[in-house]
KOLKE-364235 format. One record per atom (N, C-alpha, C): x, y negated, z negated. Coordinates in steps of 0.02 Angstrom, whole numbers, padded with zeros to 5 digits, always signed. Layout:
XYZ
...
***
This chain:
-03143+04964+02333
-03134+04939+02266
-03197+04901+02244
-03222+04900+02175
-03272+04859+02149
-03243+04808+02120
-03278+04766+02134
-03293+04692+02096
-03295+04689+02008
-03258+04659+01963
-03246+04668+01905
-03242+04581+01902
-03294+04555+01839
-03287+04511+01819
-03273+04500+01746
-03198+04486+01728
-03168+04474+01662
-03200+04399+01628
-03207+04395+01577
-03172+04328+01528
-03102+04328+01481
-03067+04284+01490
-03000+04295+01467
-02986+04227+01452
-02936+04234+01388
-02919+04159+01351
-02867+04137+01395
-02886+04059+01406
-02841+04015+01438
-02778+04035+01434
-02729+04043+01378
-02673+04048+01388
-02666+04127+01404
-02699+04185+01425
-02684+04259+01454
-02692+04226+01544
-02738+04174+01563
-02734+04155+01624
-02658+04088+01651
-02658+04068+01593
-02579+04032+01623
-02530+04074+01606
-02519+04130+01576
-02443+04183+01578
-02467+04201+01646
-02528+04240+01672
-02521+04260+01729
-02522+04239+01789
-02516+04166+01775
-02504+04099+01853
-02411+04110+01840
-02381+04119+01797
-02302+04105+01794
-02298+04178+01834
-02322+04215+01831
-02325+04294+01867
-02332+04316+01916
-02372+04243+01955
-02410+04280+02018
-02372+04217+02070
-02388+04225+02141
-02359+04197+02182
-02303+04190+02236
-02279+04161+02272
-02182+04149+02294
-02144+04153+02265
-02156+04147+02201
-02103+04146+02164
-02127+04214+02096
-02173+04229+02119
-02189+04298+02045
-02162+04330+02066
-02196+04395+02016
-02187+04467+02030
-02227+04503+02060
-02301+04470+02059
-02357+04499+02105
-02361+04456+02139
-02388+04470+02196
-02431+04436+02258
-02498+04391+02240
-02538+04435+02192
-02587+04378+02176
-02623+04417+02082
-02669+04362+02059
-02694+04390+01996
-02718+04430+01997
-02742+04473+02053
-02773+04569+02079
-02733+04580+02080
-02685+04609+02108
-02632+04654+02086
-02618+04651+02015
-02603+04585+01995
-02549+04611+01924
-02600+04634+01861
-02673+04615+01871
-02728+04629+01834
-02721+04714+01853
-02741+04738+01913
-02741+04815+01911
-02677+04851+01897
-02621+04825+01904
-02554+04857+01884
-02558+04855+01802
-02594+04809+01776
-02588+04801+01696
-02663+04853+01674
-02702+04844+01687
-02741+04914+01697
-02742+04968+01711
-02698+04985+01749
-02681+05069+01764
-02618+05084+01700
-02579+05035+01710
-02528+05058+01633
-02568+05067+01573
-02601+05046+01568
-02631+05052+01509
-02688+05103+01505
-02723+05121+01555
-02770+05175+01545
-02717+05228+01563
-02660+05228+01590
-02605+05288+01599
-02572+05305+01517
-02567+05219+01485
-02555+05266+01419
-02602+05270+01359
-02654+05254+01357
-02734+05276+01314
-02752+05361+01341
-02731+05379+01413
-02743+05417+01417
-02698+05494+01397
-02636+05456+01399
-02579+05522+01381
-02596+05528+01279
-02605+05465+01244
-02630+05467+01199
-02681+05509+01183
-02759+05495+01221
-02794+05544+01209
-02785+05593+01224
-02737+05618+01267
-02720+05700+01284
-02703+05715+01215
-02653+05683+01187
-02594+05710+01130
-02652+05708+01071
-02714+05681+01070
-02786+05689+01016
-02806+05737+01027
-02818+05773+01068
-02841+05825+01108
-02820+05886+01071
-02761+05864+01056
-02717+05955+01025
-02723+05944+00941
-02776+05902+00919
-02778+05899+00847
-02804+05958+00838
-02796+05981+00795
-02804+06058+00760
-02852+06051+00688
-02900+06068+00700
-02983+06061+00660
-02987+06142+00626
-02984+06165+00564
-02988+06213+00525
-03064+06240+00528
-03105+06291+00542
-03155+06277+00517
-03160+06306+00438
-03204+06309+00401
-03232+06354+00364
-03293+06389+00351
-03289+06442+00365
-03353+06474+00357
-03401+06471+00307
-03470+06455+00338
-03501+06462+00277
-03485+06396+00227
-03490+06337+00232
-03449+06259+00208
-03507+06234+00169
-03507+06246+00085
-03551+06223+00049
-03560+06148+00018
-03581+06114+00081
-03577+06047+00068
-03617+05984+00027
-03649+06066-00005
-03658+06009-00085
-03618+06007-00134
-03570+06054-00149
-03518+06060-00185
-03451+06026-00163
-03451+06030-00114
-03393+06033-00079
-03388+05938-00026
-03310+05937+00004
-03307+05877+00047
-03242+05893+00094
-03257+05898+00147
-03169+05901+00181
-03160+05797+00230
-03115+05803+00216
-03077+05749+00219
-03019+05752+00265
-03045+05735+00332
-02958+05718+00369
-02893+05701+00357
-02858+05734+00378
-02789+05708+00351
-02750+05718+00397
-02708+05666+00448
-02681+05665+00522
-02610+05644+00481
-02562+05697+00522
-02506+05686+00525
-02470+05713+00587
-02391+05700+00585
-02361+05733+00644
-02308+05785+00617
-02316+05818+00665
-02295+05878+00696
-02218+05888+00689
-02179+05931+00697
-02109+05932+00714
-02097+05900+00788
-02150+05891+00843
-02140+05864+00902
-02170+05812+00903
-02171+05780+00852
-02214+05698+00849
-02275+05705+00883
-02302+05753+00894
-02384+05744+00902
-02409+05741+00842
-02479+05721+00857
-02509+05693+00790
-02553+05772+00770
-02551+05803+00723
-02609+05835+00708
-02651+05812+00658
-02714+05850+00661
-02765+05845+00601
-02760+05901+00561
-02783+05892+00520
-02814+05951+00475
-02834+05922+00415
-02872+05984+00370
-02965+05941+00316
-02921+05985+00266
-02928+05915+00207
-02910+05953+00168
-03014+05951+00104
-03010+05989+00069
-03061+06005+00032
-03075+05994-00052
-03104+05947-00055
-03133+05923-00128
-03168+05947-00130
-03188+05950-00208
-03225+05966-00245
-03273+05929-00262
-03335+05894-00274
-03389+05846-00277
-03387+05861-00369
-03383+05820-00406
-03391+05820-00459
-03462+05784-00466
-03445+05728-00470
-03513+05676-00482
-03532+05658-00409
-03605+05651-00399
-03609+05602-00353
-03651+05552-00380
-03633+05487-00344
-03666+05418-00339
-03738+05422-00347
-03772+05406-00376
-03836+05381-00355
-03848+05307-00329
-03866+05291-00269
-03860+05206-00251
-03938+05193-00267
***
């Protein structure tokens, strides 16, 4: 295992003294630090799986002086999230 040095606000280090010990749920502030780290990269990662299956349109040939596509994420009949672009038209543009 490597060596990991956190900074963390006082009161995230006294919830996890009521946590740890004879009387916790972990054995010591390593464990319950890597148990709270693996849950969480276990669910960032099932997340980014379920990003993964966003569905990107292309268009051929995309005249992007005329033109603008614009994301638009929604879900699915199976609560995954998809993407898909929807396409403006550029009327004016800005001069800054």
């Amino acid at each position: 295992m490597k060596i990991v040095t956190v900074n963390i606000p006082e009161s995230y280090l006294d919830s996890i003294v009521k946590l740890v010990g004879e009387n916790g749920l972990y054995p010591s502030r390593s464990e319950l630090i890597r148990v709270a780290v693996r849950d969480f990269l276990l669910r960032e990662l099932k997340l980014a799986n379920n990003m993964a299956k966003y569905k990107e349109t292309e268009i051929e040939e995309f005249d992007d002086e005329n033109f603008v596509r614009v994301p638009v994420e929604r879900l699915n009949e199976k609560d995954e999230p998809v993407r898909e672009f929807k396409t403006y038209k550029i009327i004016k543009k800005l001069e800054y």
